[in-house]
C-alpha positions as CSV (number, residue, x, y, z in Angstrom):
1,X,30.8,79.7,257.5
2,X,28.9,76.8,256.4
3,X,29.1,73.1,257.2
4,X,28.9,70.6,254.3
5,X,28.6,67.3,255.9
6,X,29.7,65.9,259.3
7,X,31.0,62.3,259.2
8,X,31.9,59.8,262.0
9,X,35.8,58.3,262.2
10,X,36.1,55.0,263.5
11,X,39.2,53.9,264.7
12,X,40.2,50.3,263.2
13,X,42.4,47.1,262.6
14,X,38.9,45.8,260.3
15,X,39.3,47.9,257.2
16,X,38.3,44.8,254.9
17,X,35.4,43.9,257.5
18,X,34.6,47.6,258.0
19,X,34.2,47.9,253.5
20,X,32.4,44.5,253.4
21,X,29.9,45.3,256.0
22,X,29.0,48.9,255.5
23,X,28.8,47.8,251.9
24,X,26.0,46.0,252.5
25,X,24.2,49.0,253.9
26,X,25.3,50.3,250.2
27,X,28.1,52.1,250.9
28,X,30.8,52.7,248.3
29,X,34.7,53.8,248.9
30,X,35.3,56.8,247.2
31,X,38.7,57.3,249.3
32,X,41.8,55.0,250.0
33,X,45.0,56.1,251.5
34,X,46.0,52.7,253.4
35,X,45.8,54.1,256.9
36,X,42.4,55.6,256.7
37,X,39.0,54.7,254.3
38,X,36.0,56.7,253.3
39,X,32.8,55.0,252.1
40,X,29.9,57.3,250.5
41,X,26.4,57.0,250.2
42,X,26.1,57.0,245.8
43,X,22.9,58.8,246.3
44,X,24.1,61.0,249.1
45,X,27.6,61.8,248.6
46,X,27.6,63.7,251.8
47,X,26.6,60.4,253.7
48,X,30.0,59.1,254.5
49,X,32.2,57.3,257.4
50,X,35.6,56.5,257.6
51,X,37.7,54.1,259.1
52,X,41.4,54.7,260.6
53,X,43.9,52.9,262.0
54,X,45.8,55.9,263.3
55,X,45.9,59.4,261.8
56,X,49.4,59.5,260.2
57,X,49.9,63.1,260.2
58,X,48.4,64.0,263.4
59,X,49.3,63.7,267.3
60,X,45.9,62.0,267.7
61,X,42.9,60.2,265.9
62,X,39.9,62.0,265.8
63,X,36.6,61.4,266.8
64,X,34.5,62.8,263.8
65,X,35.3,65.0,260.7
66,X,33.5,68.6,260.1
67,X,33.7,69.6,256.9
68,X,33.3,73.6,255.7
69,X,33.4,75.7,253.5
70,X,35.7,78.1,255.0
71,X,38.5,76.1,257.1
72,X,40.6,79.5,258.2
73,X,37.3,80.9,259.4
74,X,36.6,78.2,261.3
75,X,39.9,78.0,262.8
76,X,40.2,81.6,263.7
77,X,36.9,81.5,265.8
78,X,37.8,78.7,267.8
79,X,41.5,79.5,268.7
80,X,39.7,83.1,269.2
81,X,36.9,80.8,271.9
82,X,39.5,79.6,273.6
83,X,38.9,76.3,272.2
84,X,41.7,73.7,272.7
85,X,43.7,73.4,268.9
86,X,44.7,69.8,269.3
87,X,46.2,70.2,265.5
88,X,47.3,73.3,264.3
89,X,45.6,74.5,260.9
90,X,47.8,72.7,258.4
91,X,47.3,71.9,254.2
92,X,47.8,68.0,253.7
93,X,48.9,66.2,251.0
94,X,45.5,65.0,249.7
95,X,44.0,68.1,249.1
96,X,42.7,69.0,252.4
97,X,43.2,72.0,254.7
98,X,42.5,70.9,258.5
99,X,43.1,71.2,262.4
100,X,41.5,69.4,265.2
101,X,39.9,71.1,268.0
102,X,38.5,69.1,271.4
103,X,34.9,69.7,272.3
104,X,33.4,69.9,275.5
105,X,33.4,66.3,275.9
106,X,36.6,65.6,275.7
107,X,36.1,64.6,271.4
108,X,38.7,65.9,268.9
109,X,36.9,67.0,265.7
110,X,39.0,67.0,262.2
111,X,37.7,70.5,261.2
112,X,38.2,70.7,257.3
113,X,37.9,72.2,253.6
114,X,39.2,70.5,250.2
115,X,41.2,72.9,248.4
């Protein structure tokens, strides 16, 4: 399995604020679905953060997004842990394959793959 980027998810009522600022720093959106916004690095894709005001289609917002290249991999070695599944393994309507797992800390991480 390997890991293509890691990105923090900052919940938020300041989507406008949250674009206007962090495009000053030169970040670009690249994704839009009303409740949560990714903006992108246009030299390194892979640099991104994203904003949400709730996650629609989960019990819980997450703390940070994993992405890799093999989601049921991932999946299967953390239910195998013992990890806590906070969201089962799931494909959502935008392409993505994802389930949230807590760490140690207490943090739920989006673990994902674009299909």
């Amino acid at each position: 399995m390997t890991v293509r980027r890691v990105m923090p998810v900052v919940q938020s009522d300041a989507m406008q604020g949250s674009r206007e600022f962090y495009g000053l720093l030169g970040f670009e959106e690249v994704m839009d679905l009303g409740w949560i916004v990714t903006l992108a690095s246009p030299s390194t894709p892979a640099a991104q953060v994203s904003f949400m005001t709730s996650d629609r289609t989960a019990p819980v917002t997450p703390d940070m997004s994993v992405e890799v290249d093999d989601v049921d991999a991932a999946y299967a070695v953390m239910r195998d842990s013992g990890a806590e599944i906070v969201h089962a393994l799931r494909d959502e309507e935008w392409g993505v394959r994802r389930f949230f797992v807590r760490d140690p800390n207490g943090r739920v991480v989006n673990v994902l793959s674009h299909r």
